[in-house]
C-alpha positions as a Markdown table, in Angstrom:
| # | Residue | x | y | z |
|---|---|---|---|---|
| 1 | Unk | 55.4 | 114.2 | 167.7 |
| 2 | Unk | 56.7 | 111.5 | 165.3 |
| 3 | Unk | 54.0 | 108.5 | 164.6 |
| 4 | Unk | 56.0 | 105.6 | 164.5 |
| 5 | Unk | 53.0 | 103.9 | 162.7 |
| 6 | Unk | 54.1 | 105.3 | 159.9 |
| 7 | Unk | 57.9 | 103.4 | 160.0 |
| 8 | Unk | 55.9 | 100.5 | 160.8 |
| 9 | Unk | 54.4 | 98.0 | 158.4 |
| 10 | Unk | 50.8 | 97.1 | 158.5 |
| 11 | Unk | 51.2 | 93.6 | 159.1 |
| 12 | Unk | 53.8 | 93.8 | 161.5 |
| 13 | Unk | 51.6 | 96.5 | 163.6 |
| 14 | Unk | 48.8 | 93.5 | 163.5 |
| 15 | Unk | 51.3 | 91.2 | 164.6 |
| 16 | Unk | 52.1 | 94.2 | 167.0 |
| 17 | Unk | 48.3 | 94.3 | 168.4 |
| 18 | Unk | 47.7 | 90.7 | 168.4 |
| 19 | Unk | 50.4 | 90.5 | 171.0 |
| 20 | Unk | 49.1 | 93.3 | 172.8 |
| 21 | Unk | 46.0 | 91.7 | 172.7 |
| 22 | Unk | 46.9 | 88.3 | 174.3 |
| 23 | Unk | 48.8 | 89.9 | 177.1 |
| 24 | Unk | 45.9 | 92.0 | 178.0 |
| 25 | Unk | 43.4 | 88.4 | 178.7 |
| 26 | Unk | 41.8 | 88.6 | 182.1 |
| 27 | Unk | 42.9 | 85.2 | 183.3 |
| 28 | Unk | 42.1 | 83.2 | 186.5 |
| 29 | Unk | 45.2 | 81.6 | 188.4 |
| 30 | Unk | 44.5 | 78.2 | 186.5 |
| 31 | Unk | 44.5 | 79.7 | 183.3 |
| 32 | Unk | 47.5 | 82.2 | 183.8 |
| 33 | Unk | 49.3 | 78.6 | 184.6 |
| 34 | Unk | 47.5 | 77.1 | 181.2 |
| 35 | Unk | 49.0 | 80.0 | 179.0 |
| 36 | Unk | 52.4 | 80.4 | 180.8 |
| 37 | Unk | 53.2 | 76.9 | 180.4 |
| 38 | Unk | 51.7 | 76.6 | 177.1 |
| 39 | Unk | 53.8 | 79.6 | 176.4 |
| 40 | Unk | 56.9 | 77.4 | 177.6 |
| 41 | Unk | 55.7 | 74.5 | 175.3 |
| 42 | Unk | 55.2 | 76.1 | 172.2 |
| 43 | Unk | 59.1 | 78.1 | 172.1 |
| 44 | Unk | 60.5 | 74.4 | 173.1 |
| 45 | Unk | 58.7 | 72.5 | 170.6 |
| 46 | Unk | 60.4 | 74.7 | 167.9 |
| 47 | Unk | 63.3 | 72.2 | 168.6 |
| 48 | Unk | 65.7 | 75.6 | 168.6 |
| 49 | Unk | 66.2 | 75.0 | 172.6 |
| 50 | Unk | 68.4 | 72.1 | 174.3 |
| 51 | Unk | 67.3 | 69.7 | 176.2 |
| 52 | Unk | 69.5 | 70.3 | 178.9 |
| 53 | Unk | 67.5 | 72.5 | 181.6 |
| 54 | Unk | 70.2 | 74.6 | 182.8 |
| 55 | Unk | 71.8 | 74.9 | 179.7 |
| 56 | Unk | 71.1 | 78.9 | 179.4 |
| 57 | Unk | 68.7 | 81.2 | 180.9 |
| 58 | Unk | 66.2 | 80.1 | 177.9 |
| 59 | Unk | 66.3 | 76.5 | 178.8 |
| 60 | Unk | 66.3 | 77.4 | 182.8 |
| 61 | Unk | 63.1 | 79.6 | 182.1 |
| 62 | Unk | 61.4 | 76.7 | 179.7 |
| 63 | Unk | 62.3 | 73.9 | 181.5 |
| 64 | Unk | 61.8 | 74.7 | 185.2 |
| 65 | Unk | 60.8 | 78.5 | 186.5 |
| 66 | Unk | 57.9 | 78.5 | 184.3 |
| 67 | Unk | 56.6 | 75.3 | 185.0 |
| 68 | Unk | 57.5 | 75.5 | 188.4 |
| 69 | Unk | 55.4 | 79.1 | 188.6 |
| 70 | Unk | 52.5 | 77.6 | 186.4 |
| 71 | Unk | 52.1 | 73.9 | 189.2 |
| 72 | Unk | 52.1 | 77.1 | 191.9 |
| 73 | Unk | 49.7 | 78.9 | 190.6 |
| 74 | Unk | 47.4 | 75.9 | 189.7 |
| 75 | Unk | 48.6 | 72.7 | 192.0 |
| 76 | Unk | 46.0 | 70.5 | 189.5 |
| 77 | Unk | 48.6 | 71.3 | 186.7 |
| 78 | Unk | 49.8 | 68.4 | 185.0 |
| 79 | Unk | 53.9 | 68.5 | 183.9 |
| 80 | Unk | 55.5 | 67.2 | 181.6 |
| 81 | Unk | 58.3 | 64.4 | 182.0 |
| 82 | Unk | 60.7 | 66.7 | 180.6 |
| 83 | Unk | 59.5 | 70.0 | 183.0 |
| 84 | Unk | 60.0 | 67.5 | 186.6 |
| 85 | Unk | 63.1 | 68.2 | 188.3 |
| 86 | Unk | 65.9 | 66.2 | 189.0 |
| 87 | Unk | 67.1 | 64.8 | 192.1 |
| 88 | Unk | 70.6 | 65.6 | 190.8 |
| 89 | Unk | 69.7 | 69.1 | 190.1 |
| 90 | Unk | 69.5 | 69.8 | 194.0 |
| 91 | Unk | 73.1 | 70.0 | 193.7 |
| 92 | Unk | 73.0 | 74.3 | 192.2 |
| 93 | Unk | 70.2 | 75.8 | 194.8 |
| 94 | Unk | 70.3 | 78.8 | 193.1 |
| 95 | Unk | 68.8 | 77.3 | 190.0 |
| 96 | Unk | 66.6 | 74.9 | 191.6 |
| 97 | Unk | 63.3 | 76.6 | 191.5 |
| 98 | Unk | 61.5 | 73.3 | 193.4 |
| 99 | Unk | 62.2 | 73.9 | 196.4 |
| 100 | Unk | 62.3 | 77.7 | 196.4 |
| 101 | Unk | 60.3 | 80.0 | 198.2 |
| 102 | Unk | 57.4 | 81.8 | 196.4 |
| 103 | Unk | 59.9 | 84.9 | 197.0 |
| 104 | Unk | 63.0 | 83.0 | 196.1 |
| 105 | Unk | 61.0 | 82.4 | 192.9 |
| 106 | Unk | 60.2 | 85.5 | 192.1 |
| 107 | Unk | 63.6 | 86.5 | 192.0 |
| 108 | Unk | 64.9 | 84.1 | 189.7 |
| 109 | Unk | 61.9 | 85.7 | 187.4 |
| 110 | Unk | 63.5 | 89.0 | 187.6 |
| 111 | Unk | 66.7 | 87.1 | 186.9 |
| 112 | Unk | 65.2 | 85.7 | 183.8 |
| 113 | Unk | 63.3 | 88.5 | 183.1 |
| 114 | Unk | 66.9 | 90.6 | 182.7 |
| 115 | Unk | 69.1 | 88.0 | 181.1 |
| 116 | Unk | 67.0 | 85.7 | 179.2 |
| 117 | Unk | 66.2 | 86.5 | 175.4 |
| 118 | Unk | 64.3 | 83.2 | 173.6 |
| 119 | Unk | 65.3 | 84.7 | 170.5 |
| 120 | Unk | 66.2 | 81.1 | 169.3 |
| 121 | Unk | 62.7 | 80.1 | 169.2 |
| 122 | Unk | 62.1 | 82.9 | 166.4 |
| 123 | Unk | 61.1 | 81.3 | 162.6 |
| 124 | Unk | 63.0 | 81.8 | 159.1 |
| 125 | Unk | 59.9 | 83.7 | 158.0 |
| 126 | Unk | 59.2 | 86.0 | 161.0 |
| 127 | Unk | 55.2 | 85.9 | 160.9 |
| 128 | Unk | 54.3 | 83.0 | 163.1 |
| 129 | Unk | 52.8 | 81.7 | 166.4 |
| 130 | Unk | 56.0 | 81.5 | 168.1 |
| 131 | Unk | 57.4 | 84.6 | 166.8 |
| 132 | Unk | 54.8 | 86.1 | 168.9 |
| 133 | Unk | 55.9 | 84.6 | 172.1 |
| 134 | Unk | 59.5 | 85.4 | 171.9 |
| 135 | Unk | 57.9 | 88.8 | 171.2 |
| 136 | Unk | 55.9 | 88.7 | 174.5 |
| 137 | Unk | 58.9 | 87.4 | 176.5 |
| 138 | Unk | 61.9 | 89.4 | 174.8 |
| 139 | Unk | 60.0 | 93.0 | 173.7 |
| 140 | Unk | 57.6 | 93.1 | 176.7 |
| 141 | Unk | 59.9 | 93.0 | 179.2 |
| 142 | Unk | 57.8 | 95.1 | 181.9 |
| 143 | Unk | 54.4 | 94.7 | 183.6 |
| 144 | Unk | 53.0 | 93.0 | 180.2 |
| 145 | Unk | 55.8 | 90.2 | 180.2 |
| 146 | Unk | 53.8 | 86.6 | 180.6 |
| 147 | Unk | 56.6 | 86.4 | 183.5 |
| 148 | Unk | 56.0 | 89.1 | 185.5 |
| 149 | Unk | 52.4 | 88.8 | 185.2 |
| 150 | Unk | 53.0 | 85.2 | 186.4 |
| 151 | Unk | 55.3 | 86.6 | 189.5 |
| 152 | Unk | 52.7 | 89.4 | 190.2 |
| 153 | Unk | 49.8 | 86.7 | 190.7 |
| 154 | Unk | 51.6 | 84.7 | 192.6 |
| 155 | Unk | 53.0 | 86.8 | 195.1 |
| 156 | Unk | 49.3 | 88.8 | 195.3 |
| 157 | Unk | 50.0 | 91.9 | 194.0 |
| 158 | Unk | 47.5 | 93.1 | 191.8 |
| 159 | Unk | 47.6 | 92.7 | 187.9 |
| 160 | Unk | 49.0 | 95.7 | 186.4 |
| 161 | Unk | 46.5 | 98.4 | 184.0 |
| 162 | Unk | 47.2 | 97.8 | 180.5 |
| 163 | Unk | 46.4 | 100.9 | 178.0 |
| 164 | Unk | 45.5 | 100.3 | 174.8 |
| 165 | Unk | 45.7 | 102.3 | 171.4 |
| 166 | Unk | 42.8 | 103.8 | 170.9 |
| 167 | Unk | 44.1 | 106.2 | 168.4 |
| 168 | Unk | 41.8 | 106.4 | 164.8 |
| 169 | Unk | 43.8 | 104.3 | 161.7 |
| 170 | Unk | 46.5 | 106.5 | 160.1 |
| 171 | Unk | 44.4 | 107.5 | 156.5 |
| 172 | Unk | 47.2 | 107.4 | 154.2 |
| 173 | Unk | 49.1 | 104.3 | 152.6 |
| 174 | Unk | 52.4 | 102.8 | 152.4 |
| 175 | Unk | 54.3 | 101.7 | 149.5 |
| 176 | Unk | 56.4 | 98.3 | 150.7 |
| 177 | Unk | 59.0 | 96.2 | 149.8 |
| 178 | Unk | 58.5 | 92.7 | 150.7 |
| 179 | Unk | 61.5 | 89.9 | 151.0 |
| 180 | Unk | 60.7 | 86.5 | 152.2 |
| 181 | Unk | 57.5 | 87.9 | 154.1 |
| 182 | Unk | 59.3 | 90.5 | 155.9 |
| 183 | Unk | 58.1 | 93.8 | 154.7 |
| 184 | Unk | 60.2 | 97.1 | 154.7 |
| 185 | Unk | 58.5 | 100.8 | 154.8 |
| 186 | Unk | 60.0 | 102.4 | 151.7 |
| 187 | Unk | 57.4 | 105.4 | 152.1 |
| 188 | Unk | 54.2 | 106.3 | 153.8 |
| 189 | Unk | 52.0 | 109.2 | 152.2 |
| 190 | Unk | 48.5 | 110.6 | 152.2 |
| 191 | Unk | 48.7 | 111.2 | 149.0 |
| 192 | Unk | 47.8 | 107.9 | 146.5 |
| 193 | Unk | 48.8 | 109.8 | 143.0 |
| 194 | Unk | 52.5 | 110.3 | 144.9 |
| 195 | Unk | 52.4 | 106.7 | 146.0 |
| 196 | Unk | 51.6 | 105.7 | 142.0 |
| 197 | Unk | 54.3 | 108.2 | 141.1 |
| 198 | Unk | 56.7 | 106.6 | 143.5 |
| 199 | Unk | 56.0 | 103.3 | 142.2 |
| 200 | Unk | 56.6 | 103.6 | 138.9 |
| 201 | Unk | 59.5 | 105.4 | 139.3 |
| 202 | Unk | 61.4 | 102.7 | 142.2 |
| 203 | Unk | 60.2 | 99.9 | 139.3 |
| 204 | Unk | 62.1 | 101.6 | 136.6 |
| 205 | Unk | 65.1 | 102.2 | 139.0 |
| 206 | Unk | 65.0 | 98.4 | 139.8 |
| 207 | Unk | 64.6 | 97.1 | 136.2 |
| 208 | Unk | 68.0 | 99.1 | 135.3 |
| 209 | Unk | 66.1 | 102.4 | 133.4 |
| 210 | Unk | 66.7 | 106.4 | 133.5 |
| 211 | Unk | 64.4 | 108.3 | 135.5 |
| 212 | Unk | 63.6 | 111.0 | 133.6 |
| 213 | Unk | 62.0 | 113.4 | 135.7 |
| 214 | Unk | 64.6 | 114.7 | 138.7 |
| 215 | Unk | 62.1 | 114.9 | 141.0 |
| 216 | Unk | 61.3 | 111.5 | 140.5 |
| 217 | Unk | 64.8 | 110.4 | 140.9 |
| 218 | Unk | 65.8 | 112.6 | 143.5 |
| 219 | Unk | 62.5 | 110.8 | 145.4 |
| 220 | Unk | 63.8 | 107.0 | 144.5 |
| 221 | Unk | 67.7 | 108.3 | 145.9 |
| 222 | Unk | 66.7 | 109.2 | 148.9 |
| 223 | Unk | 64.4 | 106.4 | 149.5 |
| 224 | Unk | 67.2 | 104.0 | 149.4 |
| 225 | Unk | 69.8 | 106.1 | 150.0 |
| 226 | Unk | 70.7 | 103.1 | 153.0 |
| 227 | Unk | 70.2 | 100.2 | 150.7 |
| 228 | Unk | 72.6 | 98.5 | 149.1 |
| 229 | Unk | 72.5 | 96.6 | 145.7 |
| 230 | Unk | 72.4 | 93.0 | 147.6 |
| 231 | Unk | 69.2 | 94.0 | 149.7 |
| 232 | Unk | 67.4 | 95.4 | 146.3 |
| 233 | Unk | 68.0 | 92.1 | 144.4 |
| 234 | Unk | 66.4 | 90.2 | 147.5 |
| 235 | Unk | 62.8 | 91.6 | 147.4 |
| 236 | Unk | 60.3 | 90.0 | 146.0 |
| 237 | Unk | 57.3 | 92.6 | 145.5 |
| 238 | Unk | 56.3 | 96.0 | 145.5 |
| 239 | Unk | 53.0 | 97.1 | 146.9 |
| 240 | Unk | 50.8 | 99.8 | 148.0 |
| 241 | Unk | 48.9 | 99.5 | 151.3 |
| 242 | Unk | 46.0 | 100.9 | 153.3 |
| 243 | Unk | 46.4 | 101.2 | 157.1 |
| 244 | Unk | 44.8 | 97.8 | 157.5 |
| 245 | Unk | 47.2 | 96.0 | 155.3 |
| 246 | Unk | 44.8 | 95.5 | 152.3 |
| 247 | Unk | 46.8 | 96.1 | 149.1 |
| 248 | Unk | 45.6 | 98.3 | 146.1 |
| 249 | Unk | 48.5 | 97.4 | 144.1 |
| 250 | Unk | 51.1 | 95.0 | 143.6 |
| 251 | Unk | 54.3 | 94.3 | 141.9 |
| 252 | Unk | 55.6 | 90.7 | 141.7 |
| 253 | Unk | 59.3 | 91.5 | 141.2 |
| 254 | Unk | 61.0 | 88.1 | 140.8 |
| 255 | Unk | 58.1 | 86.8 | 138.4 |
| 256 | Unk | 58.4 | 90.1 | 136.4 |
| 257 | Unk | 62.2 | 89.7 | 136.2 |
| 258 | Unk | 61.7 | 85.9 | 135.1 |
| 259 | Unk | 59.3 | 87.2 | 132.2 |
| 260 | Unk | 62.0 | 89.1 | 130.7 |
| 261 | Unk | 63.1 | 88.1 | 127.5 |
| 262 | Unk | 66.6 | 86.8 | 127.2 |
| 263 | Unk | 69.0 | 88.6 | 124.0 |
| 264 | Unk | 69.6 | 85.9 | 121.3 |
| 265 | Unk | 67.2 | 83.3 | 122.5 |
């Protein structure tokens, strides 16, 4: 069986757990309505959303189901001018989660849960706070999603058995290419003298030099065999990495380029 662990980048597997880890809390009904609403709060104060409630499925969840589950689940809850609906809004029923039954909420969960994505709430840089809640609303779109969660509790069914990875850290490395913090698995290996090896070789391919050794070569060519020019010139670094993301060695490409001497000057 293929370990995707191995196609996956250290820090985005931590990102990975750290999700996994938040939607695995034990939370009472007033703190289920704390996080989902906070959830809610976070994604809108990106600014990426409009402030028009009904204005997609992302604003319908933000706006009003959420913070309409979140008051039902914990009546103390405190809302926000912005998350009160509208006399006017009375007009569309099928949107107007206020005066829906618990049911009738529910459903427009599911609806949400199938059609809405939040992706707008994602950063430039992909390794942020909010990157993680569009990750727990759009990836986990089962039993984990904050949503259904919410839905489960307040219908009374019981909160849904998470598993958890409990297998041992992969014991090789992986050599990475990093871009504007987004890494890219170039090769994983247990093996740190073919890592090295690799290295050197992919450095002397990206500086514009001959590979001598076909091996070598053959390696680099089929490593970026699905790369194009464009996406090589883009990275910034080179490293090798343990399964815990600590680096052993690193390669800053743009300063290395920079240091290069310029012919005539």
């Amino acid at each position: 069986m293929v370990d995707f662990r191995k196609m996956i980048s250290p820090r985005s597997q931590a990102q990975m757990k750290e999700v996994r880890d938040e939607l695995t809390v034990p939370r009472t009904n007033p703190e289920m309505a704390q996080w989902l609403v906070g959830l809610a709060r976070e994604l809108r104060g990106t600014g990426h959303f409009s402030a028009e409630p009904i204005y997609s499925y992302d604003e319908w969840a933000l706006f009003r189901v959420i913070p309409e589950l979140a008051a039902r689940l914990d009546p103390s809850l405190v809302r926000l001018p912005e998350e009160m609906p509208q006399e006017a809004e009375k007009r569309d029923m099928l949107t107007h989660a206020a005066t829906a039954s618990d049911a009738r909420l529910g459903e427009m969960v599911q609806s949400l849960i199938s059609h809405a994505s939040f992706g707008r709430g994602r950063s430039e840089i992909g390794d942020t706070r909010v990157d993680r809640i569009v990750d727990m609303f759009h990836i986990h779109r089962g039993q984990k999603c904050p949503l259904s969660q919410g839905a489960n509790r307040l219908a009374g069914r019981p909160d849904p058995e998470f598993d958890g990875d409990d297998r041992e850290p992969l014991p090789g490395s992986y050599l990475l290419a990093t871009s504007q913090r987004h890494d890219r698995v170039l090769c994983y290996s247990e093996d740190p003298a073919e890592l090295d090896r690799g290295l050197a070789a992919l450095r002397t391919r990206l500086a514009g030099g001959e590979i001598e050794d076909d091996e070598d070569a053959a390696w680099v060519r089929n490593m970026l065999r699905y790369r194009v020019e464009s996406e090589l010139k883009d990275w910034d670094a080179l490293s090798i990495q343990d399964f815990s993301g600590a680096e052993r060695v690193r390669h800053e490409l743009k300063a290395e380029a920079e240091a290069e001497p310029v012919p005539g000057v």
